[in-house]
N, C-alpha and C positions, 0 to 999 in steps of 0.2 A: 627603674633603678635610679637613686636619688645619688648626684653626683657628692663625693667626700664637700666637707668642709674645707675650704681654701682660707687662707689666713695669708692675705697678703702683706708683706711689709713696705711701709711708705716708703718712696723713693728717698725721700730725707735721711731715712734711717739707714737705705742703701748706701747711701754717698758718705754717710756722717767719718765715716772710719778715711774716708780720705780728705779730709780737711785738718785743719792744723791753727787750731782756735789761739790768738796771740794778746797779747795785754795790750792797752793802748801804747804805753812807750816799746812792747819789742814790733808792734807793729809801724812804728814810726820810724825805728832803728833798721827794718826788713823792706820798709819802702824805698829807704833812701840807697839802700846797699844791694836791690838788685835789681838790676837791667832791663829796658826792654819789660816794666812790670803792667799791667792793663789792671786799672781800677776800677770797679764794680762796686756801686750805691745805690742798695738795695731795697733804699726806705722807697714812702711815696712822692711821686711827683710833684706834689706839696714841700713833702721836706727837704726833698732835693734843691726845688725852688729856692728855698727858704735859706739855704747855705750848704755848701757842699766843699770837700777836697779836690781842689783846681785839679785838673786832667783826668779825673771821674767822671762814667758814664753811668747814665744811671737806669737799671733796670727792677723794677717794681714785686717784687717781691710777692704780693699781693695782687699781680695782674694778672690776667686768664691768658696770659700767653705767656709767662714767664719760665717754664720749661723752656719751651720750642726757643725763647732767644738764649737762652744757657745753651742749649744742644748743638746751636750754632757759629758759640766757639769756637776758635781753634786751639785743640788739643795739645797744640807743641807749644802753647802760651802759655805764662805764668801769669795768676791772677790774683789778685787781694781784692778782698769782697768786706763789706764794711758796713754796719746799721745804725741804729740809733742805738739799741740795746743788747747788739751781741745776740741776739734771741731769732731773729732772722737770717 
């Protein structure tokens, strides 16, 4: 017996509904107005290098472990996550 067809959906697509995609000026307005915020720069290590928003960590987007250090948040933390093009 040949198991059904599975059609999984990308974890991206799972999370997408809980992200809250902001303009560059309300994300400027959202950083400065809330507390205790942990920043995530998600470009590459390259572009991170290259210039980045002071108190950003940055985690690679494009890395083969970049699940596993998202998973290792903590969940009671508020995050603003930031790319070169919104597309990441």
């Amino acid at each position: 017996m040949t198991p059904p067809d599975v059609c999984e959906i990308p974890r991206w697509q799972q999370l997408k509904h809980l992200l809250n995609n902001l303009s560059p000026a309300e994300f400027k307005t959202a950083l400065s107005e809330t507390p205790d915020v942990v920043l995530i720069d998600v470009r590459t290590k390259a572009e991170y290098d290259a210039g980045h928003i002071s108190g950003a960590i940055n985690i690679d987007y494009l890395s083969y472990d970049f699940w596993d250090r998202m998973e290792q948040l903590d969940p009671q933390r508020t995050y603003f996550i930031y790319c070169r093009t919104s597309r990441r």
